[in-house]
C-alpha positions as CSV (number, residue, x, y, z in Angstrom):
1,X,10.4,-10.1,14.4
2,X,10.5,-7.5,17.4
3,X,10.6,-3.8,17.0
4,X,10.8,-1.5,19.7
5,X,10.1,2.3,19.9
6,X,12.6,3.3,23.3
7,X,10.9,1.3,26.1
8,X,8.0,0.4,23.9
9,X,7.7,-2.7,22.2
10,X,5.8,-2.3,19.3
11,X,6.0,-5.7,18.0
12,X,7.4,-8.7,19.8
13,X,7.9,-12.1,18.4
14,X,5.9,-12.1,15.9
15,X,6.1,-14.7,12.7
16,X,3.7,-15.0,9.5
17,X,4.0,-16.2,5.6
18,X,2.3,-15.2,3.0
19,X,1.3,-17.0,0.0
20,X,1.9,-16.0,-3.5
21,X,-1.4,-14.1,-5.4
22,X,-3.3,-14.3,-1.9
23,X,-4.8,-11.3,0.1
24,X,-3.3,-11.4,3.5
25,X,-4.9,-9.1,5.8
26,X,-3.3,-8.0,9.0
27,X,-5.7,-7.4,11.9
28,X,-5.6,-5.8,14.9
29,X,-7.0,-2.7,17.3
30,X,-5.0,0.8,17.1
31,X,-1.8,1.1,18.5
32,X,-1.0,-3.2,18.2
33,X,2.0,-2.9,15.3
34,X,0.2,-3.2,12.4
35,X,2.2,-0.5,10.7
36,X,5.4,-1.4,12.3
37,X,4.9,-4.7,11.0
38,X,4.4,-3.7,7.9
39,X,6.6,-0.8,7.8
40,X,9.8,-3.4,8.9
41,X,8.8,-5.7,6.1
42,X,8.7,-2.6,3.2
43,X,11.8,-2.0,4.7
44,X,11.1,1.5,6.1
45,X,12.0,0.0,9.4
46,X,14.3,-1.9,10.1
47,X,14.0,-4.9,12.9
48,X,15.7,-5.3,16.7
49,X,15.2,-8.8,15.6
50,X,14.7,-11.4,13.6
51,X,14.7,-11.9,9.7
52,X,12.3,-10.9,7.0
53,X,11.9,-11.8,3.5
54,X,10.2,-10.4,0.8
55,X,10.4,-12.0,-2.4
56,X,13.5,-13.8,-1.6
57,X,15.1,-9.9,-0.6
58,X,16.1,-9.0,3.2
59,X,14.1,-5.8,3.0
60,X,17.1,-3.8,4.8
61,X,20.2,-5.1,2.8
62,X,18.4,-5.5,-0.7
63,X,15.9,-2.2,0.0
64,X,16.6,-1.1,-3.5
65,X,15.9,-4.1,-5.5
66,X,13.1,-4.4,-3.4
67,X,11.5,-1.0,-4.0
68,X,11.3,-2.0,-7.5
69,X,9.2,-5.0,-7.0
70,X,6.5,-3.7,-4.4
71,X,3.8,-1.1,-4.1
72,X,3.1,1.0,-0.8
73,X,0.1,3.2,0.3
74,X,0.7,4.4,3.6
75,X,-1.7,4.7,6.3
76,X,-0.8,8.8,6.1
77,X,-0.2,10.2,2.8
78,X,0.0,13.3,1.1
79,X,0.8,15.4,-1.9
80,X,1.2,18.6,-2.5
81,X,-2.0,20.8,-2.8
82,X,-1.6,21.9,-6.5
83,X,-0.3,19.1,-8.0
84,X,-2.8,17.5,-10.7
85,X,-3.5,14.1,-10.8
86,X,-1.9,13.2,-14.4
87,X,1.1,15.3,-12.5
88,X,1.0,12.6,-9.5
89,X,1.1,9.6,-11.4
90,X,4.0,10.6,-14.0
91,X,6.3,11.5,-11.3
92,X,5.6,8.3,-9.8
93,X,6.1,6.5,-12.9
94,X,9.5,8.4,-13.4
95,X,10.8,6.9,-9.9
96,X,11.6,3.3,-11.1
97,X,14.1,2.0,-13.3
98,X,11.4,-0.5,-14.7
99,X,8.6,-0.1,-17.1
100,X,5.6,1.0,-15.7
101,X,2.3,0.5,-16.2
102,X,0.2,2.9,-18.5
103,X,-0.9,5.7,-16.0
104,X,-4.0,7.0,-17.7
105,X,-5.1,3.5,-18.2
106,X,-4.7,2.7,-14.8
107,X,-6.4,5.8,-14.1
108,X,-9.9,5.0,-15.9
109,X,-9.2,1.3,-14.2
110,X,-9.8,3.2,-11.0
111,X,-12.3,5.8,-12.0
112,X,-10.2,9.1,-11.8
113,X,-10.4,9.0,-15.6
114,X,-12.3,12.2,-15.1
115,X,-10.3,13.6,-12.2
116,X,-7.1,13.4,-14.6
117,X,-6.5,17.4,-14.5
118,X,-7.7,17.8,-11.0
119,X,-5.8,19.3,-8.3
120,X,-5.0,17.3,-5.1
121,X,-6.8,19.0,-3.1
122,X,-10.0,19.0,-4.5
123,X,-10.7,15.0,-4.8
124,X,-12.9,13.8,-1.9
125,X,-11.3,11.9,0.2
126,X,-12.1,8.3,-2.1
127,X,-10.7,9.8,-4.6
128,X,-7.8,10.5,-2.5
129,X,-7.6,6.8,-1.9
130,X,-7.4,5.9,-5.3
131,X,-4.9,7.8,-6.2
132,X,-2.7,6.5,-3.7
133,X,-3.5,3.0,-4.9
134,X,-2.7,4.4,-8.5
135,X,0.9,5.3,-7.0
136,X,1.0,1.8,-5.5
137,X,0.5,0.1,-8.5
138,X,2.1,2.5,-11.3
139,X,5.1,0.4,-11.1
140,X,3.5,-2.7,-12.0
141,X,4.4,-4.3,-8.3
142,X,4.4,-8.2,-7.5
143,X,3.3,-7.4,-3.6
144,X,1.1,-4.5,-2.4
145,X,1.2,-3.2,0.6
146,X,-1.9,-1.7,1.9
147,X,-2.5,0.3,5.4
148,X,-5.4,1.0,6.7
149,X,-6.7,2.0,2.9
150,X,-10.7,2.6,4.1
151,X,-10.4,4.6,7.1
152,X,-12.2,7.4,7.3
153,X,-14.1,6.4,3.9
154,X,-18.0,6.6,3.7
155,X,-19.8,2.7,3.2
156,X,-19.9,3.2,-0.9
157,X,-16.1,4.4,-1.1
158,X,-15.2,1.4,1.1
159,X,-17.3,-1.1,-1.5
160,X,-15.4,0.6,-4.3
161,X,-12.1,0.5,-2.4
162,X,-12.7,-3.3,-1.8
163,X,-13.5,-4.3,-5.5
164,X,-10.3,-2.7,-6.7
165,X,-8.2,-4.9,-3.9
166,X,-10.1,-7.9,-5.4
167,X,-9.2,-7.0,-9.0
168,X,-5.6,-6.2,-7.7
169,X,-5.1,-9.7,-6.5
170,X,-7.2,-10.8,-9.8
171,X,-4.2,-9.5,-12.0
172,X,-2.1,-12.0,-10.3
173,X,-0.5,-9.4,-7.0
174,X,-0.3,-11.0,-3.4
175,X,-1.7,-7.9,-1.4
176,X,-0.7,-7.2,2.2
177,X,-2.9,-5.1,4.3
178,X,-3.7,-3.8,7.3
179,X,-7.1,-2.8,8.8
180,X,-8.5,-2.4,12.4
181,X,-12.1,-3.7,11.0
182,X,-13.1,-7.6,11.3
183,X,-16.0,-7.3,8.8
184,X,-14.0,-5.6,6.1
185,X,-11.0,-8.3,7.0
186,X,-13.4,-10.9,6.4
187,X,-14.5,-10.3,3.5
């Protein structure tokens, strides 16, 4: 694919597969078209050039369809201050046509079991984290996309972050990611 931003090219010529129920990390330095990448093949973009496939969908012309099969924490997210956790993940759930996934289960799954009737704003920022993979996931995805998901996180919060990628791909997901860090990539 190639995407351009005006006279910048942001991603030129680039081609990649991914396996089925693998983690396929996406590595490079800030500012090399990791999220544009990833952004074109969610479908949030949408390519100068070239053709992408996501579960056998173009993610421009079957965007819909495709919204109903995949997950997305983005690399900037936010919510609204006041909004309580339980609050979060019910009007995910209420966004997709398909069953979802049990939302308080999924929250004890990621430890916010405890957090359920917090507001936003006062989870620390691994919490915060979390809870965006708990969007990601509410809708029971085949493919999740996740960018830049450890930034800014202290050393335990990353371990923890890490373990719950593993047990996503566990449970059968292929999980796309992006990350600037060789030694977390690695792993």
């Amino acid at each position: 694919i190639r995407k351009t931003d005006g006279s910048l090219v942001a991603v030129d010529d680039f081609s990649f597969d991914v396996r089925a129920g693998e983690i396929f990390g996406l590595i490079g330095p800030n500012g090399a078209g990791k999220t544009t990448t990833m952004e074109c093949v969610e479908g949030l973009r949408k390519p100068d050039r070239g053709t992408i496939s996501v579960l056998g969908l173009d993610p421009v012309r079957d965007v819909y369809k495709l919204q109903e099969r995949i997950g997305v924490q983005l690399q900037q997210a936010q919510l609204q201050k006041r909004i309580k956790v339980w609050e979060a993940v019910h009007l995910w759930a209420s966004l997709y046509r398909r069953k979802t996934v049990d939302g308080d289960r999924l929250l004890e799954q990621l430890g916010l079991a405890d957090k359920r009737n917090a507001w936003f704003m006062t989870l620390s920022g691994g919490q915060k984290q979390r809870l965006f993979i708990a969007l990601a996931l509410i809708n029971d995805p085949d493919v999740v996309f996740l960018d830049e998901l450890t930034t800014g996180l202290d050393p335990q919060s990353r371990r923890t972050i890490w373990e719950l990628v593993r047990g996503i791909r566990d449970r059968g997901k292929t999980v796309f990611l992006t990350t600037h860090l060789m030694e977390e990539a690695e792993r």
